[in-house]
C-alpha positions in Angstrom: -47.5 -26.6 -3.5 -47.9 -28.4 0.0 -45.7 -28.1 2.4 -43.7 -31.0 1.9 -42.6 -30.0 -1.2 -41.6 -26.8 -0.1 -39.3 -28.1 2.0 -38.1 -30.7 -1.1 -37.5 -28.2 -3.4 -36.4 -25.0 -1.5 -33.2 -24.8 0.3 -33.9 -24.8 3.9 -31.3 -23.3 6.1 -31.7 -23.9 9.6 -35.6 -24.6 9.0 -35.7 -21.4 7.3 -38.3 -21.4 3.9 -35.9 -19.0 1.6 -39.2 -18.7 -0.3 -37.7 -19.5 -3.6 -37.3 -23.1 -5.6 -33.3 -23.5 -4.8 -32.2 -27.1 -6.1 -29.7 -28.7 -4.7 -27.3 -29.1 -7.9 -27.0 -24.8 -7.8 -26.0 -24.8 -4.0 -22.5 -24.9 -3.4 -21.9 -27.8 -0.5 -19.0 -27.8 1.9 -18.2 -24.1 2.0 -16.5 -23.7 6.0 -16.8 -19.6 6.8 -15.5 -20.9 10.2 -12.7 -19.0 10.9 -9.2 -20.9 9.5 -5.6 -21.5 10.5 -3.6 -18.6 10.2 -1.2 -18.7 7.0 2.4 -20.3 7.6 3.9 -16.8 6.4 2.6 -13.3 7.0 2.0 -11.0 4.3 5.1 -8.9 5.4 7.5 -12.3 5.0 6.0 -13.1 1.0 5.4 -9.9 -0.5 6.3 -7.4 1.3 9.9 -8.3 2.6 10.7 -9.9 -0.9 10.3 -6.2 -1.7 12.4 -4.5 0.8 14.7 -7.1 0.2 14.8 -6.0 -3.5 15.2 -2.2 -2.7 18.2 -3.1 -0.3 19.8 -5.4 -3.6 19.1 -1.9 -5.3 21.2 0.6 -2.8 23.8 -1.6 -2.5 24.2 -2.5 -6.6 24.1 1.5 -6.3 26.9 2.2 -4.0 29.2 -0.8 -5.1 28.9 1.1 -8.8 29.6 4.6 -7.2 32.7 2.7 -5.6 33.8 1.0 -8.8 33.8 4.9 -10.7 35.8 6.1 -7.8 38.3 3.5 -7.9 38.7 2.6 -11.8 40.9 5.7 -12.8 43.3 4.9 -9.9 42.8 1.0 -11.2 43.7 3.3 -15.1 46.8 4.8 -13.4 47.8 1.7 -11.4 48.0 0.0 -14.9 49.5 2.5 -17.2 52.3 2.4 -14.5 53.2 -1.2 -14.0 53.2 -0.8 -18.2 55.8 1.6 -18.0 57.7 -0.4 -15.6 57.7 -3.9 -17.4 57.9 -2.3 -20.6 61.9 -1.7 -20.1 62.4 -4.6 -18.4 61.3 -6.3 -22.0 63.7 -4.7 -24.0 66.7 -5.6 -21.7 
């Protein structure tokens, strides 16, 4: 093979002989490694804050619960008594 067709048929990268037969169909063309814009969001504002912002969804469904089994047998009790009172009141 002369040297012109090495330099055909092998994939030259900056004038450097690979030493292999690289055709051009099997080389990926306009890959950038240059180094890119930084992303719009950081990690911490997609993921990672969706997920504290889940937890904090998750204490706070927690507490309002604890408060509603606190408060529902004096809700029970508030009830039972305006029954009593209207009750009476029917009958008159």
């Amino acid at each position: 093979m002369s040297h012109h067709e090495s330099i055909t048929n092998d994939a030259l990268l900056r004038n450097h002989d690979l030493g292999i037969s690289l055709p051009g169909s099997e080389v990926q063309t306009g890959l950038n490694f240059a180094d890119s814009l930084p992303e719009l969001f950081a990690r911490k504002e997609l993921g990672e804050d969706a997920l504290h912002v889940l937890r904090e969804c998750v204490k706070i469904h927690a507490r309002i619960i604890a408060d509603i089994a606190t408060e529902l047998p004096h809700v029970r009790a508030a009830v039972k008594r305006a029954t009593a009172l209207i009750k009476p009141n029917q009958n008159a």
